[in-house]
N, C-alpha and C positions, 0 to 999 in steps of 0.2 A: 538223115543226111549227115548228121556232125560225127556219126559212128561212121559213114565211109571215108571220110573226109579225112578224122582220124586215124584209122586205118591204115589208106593211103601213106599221109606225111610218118608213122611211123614207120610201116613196112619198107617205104621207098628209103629211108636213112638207113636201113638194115640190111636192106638187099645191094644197094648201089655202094654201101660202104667194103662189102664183103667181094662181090665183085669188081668194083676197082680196085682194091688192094692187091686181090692176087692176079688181077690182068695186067698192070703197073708193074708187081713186081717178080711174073713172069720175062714180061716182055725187057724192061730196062734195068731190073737188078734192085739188091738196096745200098743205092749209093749214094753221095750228096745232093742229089737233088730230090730223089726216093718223096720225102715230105711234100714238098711244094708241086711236085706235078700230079702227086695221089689227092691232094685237096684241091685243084684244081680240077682233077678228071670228076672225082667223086661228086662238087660244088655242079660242074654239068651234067652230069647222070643224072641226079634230083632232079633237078629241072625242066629233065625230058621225061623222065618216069615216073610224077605225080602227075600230069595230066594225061597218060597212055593207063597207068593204074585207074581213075577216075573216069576215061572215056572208054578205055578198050573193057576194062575190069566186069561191067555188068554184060555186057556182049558175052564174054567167054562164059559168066558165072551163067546165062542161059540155056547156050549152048551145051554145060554141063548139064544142066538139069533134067535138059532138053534129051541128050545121049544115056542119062543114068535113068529117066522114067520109060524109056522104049527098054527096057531089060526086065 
């Protein structure tokens, strides 16, 4: 459990940091405020996508398993 857990908090600072950056700075540019609304968006992405990584994340890891043992 501490290796998903793990997992999770890293993955989710990796993924959510890379994604908000360039959804941020498609969408609004990099201008002065560029900083403070990319740590803001990035600060709530975490926050929804460690418990989606943690509740949705074994669902799908079966459903792989699930799709790759019928072949």
């Amino acid at each position: 459990m501490k290796h998903k857990i793990a997992f999770a908090l890293i993955m989710g600072v990796i993924t959510t940091g890379i994604i908000s950056f360039t959804l941020i700075s498609i969408n609004i540019g990099f201008n002065e405020k560029f900083f403070t609304i990319w740590l803001r968006s990035w600060g709530i992405a975490y926050l929804v996508v460690i418990p989606a990584i943690l509740i949705i994340g074994p669902q799908v890891q079966k459903f792989v398993d699930k799709l790759l043992r019928s072949k």
